[in-house]
C-alpha positions as CSV (number, residue, x, y, z in Angstrom):
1,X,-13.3,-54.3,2.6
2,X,-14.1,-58.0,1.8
3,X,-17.8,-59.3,1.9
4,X,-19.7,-56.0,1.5
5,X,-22.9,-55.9,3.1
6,X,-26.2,-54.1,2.8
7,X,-26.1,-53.8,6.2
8,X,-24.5,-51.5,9.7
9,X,-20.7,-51.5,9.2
10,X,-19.5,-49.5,12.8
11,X,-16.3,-50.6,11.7
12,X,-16.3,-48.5,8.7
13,X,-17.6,-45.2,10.8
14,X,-14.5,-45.7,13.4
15,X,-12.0,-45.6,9.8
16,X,-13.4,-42.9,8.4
17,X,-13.3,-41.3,11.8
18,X,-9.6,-41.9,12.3
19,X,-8.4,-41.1,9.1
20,X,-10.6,-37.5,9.7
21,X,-8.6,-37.1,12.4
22,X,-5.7,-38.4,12.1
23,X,-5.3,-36.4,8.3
24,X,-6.8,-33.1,9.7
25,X,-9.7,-33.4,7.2
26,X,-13.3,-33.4,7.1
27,X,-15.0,-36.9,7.6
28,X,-17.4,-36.5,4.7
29,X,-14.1,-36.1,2.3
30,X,-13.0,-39.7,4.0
31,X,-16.7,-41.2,3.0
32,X,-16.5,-39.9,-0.5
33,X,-13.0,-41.3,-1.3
34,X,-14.3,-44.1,0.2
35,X,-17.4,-44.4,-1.8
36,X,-15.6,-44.3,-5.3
37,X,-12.5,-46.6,-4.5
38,X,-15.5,-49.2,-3.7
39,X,-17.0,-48.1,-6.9
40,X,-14.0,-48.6,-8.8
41,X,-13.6,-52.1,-7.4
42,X,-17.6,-52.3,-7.8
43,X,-17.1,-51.9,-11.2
44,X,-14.0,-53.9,-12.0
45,X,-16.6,-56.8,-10.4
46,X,-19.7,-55.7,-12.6
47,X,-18.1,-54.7,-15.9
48,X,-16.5,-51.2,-16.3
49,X,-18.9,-50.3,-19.3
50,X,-21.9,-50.1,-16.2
51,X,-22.5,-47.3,-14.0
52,X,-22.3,-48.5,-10.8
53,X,-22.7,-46.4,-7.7
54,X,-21.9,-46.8,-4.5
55,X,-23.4,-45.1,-1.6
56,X,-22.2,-45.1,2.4
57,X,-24.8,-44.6,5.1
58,X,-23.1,-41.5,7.2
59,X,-25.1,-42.9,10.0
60,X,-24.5,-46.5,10.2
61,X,-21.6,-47.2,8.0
62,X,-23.9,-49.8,5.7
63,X,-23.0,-49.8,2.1
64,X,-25.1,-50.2,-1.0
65,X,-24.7,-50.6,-4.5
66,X,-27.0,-49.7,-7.5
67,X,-26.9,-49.5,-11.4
68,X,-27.1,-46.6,-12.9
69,X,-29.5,-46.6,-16.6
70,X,-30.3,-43.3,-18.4
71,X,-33.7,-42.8,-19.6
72,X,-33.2,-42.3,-23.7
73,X,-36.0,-42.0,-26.3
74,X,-32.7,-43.5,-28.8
75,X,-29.6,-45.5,-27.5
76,X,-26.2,-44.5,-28.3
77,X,-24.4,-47.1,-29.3
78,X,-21.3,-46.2,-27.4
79,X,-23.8,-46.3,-24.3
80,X,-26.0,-49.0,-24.6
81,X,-25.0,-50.1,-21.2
82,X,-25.5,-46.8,-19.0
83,X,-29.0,-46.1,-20.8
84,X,-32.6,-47.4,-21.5
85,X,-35.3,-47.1,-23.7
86,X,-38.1,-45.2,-22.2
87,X,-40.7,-48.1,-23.6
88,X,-38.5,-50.2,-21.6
89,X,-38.5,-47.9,-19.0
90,X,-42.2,-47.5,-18.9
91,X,-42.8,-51.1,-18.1
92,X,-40.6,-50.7,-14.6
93,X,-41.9,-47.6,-13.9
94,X,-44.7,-46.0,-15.8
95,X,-44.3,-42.2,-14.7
96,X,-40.9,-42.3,-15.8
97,X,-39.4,-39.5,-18.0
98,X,-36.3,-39.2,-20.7
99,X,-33.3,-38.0,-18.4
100,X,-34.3,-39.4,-15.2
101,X,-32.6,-42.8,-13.7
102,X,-34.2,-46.9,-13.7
103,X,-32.0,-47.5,-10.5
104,X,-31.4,-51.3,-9.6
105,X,-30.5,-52.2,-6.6
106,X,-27.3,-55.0,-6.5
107,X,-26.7,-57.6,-4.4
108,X,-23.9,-57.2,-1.6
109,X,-20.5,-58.9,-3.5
110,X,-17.4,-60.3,-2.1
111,X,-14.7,-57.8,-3.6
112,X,-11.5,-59.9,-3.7
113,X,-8.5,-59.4,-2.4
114,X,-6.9,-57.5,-5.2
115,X,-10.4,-55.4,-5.6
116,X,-10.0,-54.6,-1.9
117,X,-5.9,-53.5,-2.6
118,X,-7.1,-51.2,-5.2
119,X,-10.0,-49.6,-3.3
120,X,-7.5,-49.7,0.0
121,X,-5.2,-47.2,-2.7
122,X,-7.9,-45.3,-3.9
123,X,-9.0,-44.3,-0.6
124,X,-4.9,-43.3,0.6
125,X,-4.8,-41.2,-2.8
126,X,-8.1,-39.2,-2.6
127,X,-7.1,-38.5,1.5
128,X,-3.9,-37.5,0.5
129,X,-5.9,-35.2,-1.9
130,X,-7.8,-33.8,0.5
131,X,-5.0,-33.6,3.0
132,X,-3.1,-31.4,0.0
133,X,-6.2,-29.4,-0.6
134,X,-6.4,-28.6,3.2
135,X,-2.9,-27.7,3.5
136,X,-3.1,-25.5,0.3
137,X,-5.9,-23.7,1.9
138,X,-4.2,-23.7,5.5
139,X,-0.6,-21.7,4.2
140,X,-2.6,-20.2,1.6
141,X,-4.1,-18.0,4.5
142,X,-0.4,-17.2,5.8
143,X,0.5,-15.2,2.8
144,X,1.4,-11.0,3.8
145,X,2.4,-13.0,7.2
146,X,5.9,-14.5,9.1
147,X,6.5,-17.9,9.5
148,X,9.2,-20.1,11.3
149,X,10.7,-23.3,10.3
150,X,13.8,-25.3,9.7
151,X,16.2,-25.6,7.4
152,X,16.1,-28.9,5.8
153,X,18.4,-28.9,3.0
154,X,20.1,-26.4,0.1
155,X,20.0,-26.9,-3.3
156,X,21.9,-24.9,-6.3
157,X,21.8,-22.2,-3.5
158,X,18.2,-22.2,-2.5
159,X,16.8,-22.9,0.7
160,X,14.2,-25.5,1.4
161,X,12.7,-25.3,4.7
162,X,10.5,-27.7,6.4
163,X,7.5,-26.2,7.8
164,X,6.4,-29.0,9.5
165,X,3.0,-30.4,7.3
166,X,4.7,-28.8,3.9
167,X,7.6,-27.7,2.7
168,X,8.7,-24.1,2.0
169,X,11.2,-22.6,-0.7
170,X,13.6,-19.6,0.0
171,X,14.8,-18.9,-3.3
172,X,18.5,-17.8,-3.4
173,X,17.4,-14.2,-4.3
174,X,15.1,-13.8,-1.7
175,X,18.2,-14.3,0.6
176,X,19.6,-11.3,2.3
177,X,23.3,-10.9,0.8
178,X,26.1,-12.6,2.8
179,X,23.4,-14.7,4.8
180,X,24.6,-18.4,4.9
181,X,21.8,-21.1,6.5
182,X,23.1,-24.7,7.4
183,X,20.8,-27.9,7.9
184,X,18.9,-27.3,11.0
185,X,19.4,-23.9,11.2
186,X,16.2,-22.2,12.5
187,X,14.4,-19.7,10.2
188,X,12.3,-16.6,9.7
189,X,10.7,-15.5,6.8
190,X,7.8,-14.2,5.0
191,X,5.6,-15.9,2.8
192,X,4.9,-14.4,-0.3
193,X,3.2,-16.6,-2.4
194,X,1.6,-19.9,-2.2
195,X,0.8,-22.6,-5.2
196,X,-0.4,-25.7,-5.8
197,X,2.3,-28.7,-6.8
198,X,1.7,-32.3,-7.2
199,X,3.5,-33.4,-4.0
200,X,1.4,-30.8,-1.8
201,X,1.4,-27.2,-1.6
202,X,4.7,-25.5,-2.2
203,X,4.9,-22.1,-0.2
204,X,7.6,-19.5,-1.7
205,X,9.3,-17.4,1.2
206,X,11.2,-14.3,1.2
207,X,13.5,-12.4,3.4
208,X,14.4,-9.3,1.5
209,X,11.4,-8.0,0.2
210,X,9.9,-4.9,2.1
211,X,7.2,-6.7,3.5
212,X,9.1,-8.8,5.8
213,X,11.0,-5.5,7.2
214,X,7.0,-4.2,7.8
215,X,5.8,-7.4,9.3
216,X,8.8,-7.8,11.6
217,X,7.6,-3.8,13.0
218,X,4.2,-5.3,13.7
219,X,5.7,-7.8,15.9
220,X,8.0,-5.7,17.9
221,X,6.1,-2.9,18.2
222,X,2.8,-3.4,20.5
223,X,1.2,-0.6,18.9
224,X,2.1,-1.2,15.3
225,X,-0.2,-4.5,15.7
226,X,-3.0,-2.3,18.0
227,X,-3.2,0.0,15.0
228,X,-2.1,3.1,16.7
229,X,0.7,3.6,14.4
230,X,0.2,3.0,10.6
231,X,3.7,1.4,8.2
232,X,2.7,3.9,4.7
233,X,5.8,2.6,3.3
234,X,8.6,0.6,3.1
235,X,11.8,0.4,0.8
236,X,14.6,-1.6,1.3
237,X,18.2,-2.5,-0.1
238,X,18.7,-6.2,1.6
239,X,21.4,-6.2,3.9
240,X,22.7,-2.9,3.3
241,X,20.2,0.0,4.4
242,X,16.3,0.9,4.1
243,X,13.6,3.5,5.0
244,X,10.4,3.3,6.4
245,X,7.5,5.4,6.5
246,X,5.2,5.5,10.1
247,X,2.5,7.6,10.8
248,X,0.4,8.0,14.4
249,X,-3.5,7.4,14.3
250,X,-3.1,8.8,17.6
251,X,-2.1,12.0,18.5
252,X,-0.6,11.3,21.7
253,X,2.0,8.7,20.6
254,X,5.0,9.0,18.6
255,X,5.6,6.8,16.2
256,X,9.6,7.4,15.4
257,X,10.1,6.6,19.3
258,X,7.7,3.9,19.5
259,X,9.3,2.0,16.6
260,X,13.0,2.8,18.0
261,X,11.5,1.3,21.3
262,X,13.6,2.3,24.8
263,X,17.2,2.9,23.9
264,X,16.2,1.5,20.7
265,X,15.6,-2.0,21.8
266,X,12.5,-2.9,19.2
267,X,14.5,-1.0,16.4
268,X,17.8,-3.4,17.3
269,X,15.6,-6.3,17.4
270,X,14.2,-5.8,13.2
271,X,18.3,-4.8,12.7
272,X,19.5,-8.3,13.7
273,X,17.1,-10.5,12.0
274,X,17.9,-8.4,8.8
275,X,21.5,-9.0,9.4
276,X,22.4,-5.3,10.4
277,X,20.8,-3.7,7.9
278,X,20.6,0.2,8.9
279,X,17.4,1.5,9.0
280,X,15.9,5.2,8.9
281,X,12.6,5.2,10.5
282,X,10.3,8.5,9.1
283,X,7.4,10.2,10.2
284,X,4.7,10.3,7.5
285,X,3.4,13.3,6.9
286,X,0.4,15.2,4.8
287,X,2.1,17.6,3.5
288,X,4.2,16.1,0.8
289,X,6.8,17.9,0.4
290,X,7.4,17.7,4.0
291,X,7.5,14.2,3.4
292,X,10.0,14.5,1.0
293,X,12.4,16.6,2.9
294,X,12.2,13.6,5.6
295,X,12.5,10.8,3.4
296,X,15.8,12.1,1.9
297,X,17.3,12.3,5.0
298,X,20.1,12.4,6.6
299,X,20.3,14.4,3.8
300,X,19.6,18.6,4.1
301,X,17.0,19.6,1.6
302,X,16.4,23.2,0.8
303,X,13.7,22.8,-1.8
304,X,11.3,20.4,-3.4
305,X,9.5,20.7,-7.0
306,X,6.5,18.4,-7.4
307,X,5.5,17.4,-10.6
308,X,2.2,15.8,-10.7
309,X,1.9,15.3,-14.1
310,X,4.7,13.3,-15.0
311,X,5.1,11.7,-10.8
312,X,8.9,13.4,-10.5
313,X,10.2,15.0,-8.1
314,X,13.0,17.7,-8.2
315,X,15.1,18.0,-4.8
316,X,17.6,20.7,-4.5
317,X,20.1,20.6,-1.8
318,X,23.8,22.6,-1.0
319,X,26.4,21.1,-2.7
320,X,28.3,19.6,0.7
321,X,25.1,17.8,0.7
322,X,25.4,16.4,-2.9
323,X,26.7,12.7,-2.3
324,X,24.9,12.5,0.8
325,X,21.7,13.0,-0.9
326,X,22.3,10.4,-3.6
327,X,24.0,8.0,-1.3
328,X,26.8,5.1,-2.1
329,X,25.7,4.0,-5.3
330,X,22.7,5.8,-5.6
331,X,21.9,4.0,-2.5
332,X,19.7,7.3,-0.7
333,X,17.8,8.5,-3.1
334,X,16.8,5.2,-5.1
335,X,15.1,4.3,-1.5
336,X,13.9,7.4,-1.2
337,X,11.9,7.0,-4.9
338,X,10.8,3.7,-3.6
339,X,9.0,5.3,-0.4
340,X,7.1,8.2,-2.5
341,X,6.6,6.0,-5.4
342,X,8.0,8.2,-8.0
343,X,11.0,9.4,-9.7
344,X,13.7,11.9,-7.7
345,X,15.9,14.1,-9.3
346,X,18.7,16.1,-7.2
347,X,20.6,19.2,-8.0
348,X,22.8,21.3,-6.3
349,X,21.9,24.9,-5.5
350,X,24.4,25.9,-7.8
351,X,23.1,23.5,-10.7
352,X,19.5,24.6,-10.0
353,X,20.4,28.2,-10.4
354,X,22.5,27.7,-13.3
355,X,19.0,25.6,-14.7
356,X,16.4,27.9,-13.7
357,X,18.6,30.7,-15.4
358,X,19.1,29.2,-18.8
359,X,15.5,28.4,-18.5
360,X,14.7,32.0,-17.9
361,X,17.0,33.2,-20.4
362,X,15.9,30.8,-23.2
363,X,12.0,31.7,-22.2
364,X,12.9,35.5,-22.3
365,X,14.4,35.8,-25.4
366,X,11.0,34.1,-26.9
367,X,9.1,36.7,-25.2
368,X,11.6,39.2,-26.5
369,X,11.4,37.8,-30.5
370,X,7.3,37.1,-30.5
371,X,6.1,40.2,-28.7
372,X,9.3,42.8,-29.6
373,X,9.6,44.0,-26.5
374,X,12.9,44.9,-24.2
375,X,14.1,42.2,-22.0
376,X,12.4,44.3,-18.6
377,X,9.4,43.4,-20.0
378,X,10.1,39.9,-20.8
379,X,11.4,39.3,-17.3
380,X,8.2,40.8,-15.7
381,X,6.1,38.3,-17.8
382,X,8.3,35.5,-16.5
383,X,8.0,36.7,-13.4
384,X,4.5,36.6,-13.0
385,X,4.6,32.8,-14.0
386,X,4.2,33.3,-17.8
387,X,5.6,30.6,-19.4
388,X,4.9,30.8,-23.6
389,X,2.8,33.0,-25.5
390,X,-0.3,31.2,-25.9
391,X,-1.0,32.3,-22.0
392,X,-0.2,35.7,-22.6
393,X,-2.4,35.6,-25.4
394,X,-5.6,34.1,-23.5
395,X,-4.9,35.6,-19.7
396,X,-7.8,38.0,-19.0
397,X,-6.8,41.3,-19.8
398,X,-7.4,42.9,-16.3
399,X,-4.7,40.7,-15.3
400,X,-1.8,41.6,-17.4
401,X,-2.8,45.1,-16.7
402,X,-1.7,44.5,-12.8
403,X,1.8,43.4,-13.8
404,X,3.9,46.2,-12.3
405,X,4.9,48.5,-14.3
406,X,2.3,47.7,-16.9
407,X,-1.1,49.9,-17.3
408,X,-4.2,49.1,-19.5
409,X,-2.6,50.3,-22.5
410,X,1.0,48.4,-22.8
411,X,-1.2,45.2,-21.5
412,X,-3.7,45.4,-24.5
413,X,-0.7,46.0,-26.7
414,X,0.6,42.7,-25.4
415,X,-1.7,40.9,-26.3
416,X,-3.1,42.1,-29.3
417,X,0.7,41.4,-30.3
418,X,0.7,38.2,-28.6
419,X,-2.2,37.1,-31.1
420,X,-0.6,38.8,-33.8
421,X,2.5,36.5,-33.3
422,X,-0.4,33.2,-33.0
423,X,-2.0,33.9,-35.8
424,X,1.2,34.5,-37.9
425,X,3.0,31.5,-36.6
426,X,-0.1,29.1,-37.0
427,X,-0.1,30.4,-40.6
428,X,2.8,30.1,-41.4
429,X,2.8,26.4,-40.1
430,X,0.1,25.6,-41.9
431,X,1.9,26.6,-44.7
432,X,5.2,24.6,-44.1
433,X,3.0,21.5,-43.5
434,X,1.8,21.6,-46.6
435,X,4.4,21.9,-48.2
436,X,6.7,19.3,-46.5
437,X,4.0,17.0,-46.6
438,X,3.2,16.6,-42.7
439,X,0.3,14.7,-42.1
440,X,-2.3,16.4,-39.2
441,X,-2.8,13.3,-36.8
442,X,0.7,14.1,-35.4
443,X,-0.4,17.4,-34.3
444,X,-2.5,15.9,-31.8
445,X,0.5,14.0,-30.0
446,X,0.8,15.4,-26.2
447,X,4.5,17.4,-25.6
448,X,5.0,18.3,-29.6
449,X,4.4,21.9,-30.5
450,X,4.6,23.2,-34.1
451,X,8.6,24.1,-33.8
452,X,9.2,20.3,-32.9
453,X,7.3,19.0,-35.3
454,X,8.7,21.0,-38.3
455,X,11.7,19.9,-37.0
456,X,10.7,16.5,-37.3
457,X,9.2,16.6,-40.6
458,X,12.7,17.9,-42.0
459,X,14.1,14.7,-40.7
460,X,11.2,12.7,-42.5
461,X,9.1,12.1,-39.9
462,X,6.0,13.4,-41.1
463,X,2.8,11.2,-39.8
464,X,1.9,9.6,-36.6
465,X,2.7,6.3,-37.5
466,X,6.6,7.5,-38.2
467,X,7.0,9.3,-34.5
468,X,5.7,5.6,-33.1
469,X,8.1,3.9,-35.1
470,X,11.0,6.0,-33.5
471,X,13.0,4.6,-30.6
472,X,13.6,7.3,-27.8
473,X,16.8,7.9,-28.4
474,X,16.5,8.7,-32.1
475,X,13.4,11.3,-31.3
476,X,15.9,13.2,-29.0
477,X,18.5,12.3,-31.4
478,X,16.4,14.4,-33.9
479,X,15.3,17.0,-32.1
480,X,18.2,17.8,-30.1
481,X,19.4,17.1,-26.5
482,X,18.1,20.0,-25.1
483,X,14.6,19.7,-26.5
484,X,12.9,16.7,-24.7
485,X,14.1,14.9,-22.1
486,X,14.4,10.9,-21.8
487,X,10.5,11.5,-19.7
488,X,8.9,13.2,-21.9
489,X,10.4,12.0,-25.3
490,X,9.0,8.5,-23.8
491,X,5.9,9.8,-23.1
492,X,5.4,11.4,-26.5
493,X,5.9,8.2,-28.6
494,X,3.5,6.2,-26.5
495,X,0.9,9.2,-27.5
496,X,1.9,8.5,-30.9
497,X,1.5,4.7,-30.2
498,X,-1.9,4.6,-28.6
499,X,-4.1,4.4,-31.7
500,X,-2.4,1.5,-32.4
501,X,-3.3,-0.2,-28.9
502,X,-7.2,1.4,-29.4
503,X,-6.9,-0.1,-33.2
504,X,-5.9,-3.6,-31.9
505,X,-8.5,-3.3,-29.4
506,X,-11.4,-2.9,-31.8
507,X,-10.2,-6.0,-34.3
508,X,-10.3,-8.1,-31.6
509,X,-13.5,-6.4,-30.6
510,X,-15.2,-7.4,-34.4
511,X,-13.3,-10.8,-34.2
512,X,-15.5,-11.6,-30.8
């Protein structure tokens, strides 16, 4: 890089060429390092207060050098020697304008030998930039996919594995339990993240997350990867057991016996890379609660309850079934919620009926009190799908009048009394309220009605800001374990909280 030239330089065309090649990075990244470790050393020649530029002909590999002067109508005084008058300007070039450039052209100089070691160090560091940058970008694009490699060494438990341009970092909890690696050891594992570090890219692997169980399918099973089977889900304890959820896009394959593969070779083969971890392969299917039933296998289910509203689920299955269905430490039907995505309860057929009675009975005797009527009556309403008063109340008429047993007369005396009761009760709330101080925002908080929140104000919780304030445990602690449960008592504090989050919202709105 000594005695620089204005002048053809092949020389400088067949470096930047083999470094391009030789790095895996684009030539024009080699010319532009190049370009500003001469600068540097241009400038350490010229004075560093200039701008000096350097430019490299792509073509011919000539170099040439120029100073840089801003057109000003006032000099800074910090940059006197980067700027120019525009009078002074003017005289070199009369159509000349304030921002624009008086370039000069410099005369080819002989670096130096210590100018030439530092542009010589320049150039290594801004390849070795770009030969970051390109890696980066290169494993960047293998995140969501499987990659091989090496183990190179182990630190504090965590596995570093070469990956041949970078290394890669199998954390110590990404390790399926009771898996021991050994320098040299060969290595699967799926990359879940990658991030920039200052020596290169570090890539982040994984081995028991449920990706890497899906990923593994696609390679085994032909038409996994062809797309005529579709993974829905997967859920996974590592090492131990996991589910996973396949459904056909073709009618005329199956999926369960494409995944198990011929005497379950392609199953076997996802089983020993996961350290025989036992899987359940399931069929997918619309209808949900067919779904259900086949994600809680091995497990018999005899009936599902879907709440959409608060995402639970409510399995019942015979009592021989019981530990199966929740599995060794909860094992079954924790993967089970992972699959759907949603909570799972399970009850015996015993503990449902012994529910759904109580229920019943509790719901029947408020029927009974409200409307005064015989408890027949109160277990036709309930069997029809009534559930409180307020839908007796506001049913159409026609409809209570089809209730067997019930004719247009008893159904208008239902709910004229029904009403009655409404009207009474709301009164008399009103009332209490006013007397015990309750303030009316908390009557708009989802899953209190006016019994709970009398109940509340007794205990001194009386305005919105005091049900927020409560942890869940106190509101059920309050209002009494059979009241709420853990869901919904959860559920109606963060009602009660949410005009805090919209208040905090609009400061920051008026602070903006």
């Amino acid at each position: 890089m000594e005695n620089i030239e204005n002048m053809p330089r092949p020389e400088i065309l067949m470096v930047a060429d083999n470094v391009a090649k030789e790095k895996s990075i684009d030539k024009d990244e080699v010319f532009e390092a190049m370009e500003i470790a001469l600068q540097k050393a241009a400038r350490t020649k010229y004075g560093t207060e200039h701008d000096i530029r350097v430019f490299i002909d792509r073509n011919t590999g000539a170099i040439s050098l120029a100073r840089y002067r801003e057109v000003v109508e006032a000099l800074d005084e910090e940059s006197e020697f980067t700027q120019i008058l525009l009078d002074d300007a003017k005289e070199l070039n009369p159509d000349i304008k304030p921002g624009e450039y008086i370039i000069d052209t410099l005369p080819p100089i002989d670096f130096g030998r210590v100018a030439a070691q530092t542009a010589k160090q320049v150039i290594m560091q801004k390849v070795r930039e770009a030969e970051r940058n390109r890696q980066y970008e290169e494993y960047k694009e293998k995140i969501g996919s499987i990659v091989n490699g090496t183990v190179k060494r182990i630190e504090f438990g965590n596995v570093i594995v070469d990956m041949g341009k970078a290394e890669a970092l199998l954390r110590r909890d990404e390790i399926i339990p009771r898996e021991k690696f050994k320098n040299g050891d060969r290595i699967r594992a799926y990359v879940i993240d990658v991030r920039r570090e200052v020596k290169g890219p570090q890539v982040f692997l994984s081995r028991t997350c449920p990706e890497f169980m899906s990923a593994l399918f696609t390679q085994e099973v032909p038409e996994i990867y062809d797309g005529l089977i579709t993974i829905v889900g997967a859920a996974r304890d590592p090492g131990s057991k996991a589910k996973i959820a396949v459904k056909a896009n073709d009618m005329t394959v199956d999926p369960v016996g494409a995944c198990v593969g011929l005497r379950g070779i392609r199953v076997q083969a996802v089983v020993a890379e996961l350290q025989g971890e036992k899987i359940d392969i399931i069929p997918y299917s619309e209808d949900r609660a067919q779904f259900i039933v086949s994600a809680m296998a091995p497990a018999e289910v005899t009936k599902v309850v879907i709440d959409e509203e608060n995402n639970r689920i409510e399995t019942v299955v015979p009592k021989e079934q019981f530990s199966m269905a929740i599995g060794r430490r909860g094992q079954n039907v924790r993967l089970a919620s992972q699959l759907l995505g949603c909570d799972i309860d399970v009850l015996t057929e015993e503990d449902e009926r012994e529910r759904r009675a109580n229920e019943n009975k509790i719901r029947s005797q408020r029927f009974m009190d409200a409307l005064d009527v015989d408890e027949m009556i109160a277990h036709l309403l309930i069997a029809e799908g009534f559930s409180n008063i307020e839908e007796v109340a506001g049913v159409e008429l026609s409809e209570l009048a089809e209730i067997e047993g019930f004719d247009d007369d008893i159904a208008s005396e239902l709910q004229q009394r029904a009403k009655e009761y409404i009207e009474k009760r709301d009164a008399e709330f009103a009332e209490k309220s006013k007397t015990l101080g309750i303030d009316e925002t908390i009557q708009s908080v989802t899953g209190l009605d006016q019994d709970l929140i009398l109940v509340l104000a007794e205990n001194g919780v009386k305005t919105l800001d005091d049900v927020a304030d409560l942890a869940t445990d106190e509101l059920i602690e309050i209002l009494g374990e059979d009241s709420l449960s853990i869901d919904e008592a959860n559920k109606v504090i963060m009602a009660a909280r949410q005009h805090w989050f919209e208040n905090e919202g609009q400061n920051l709105d008026e602070q903006n």
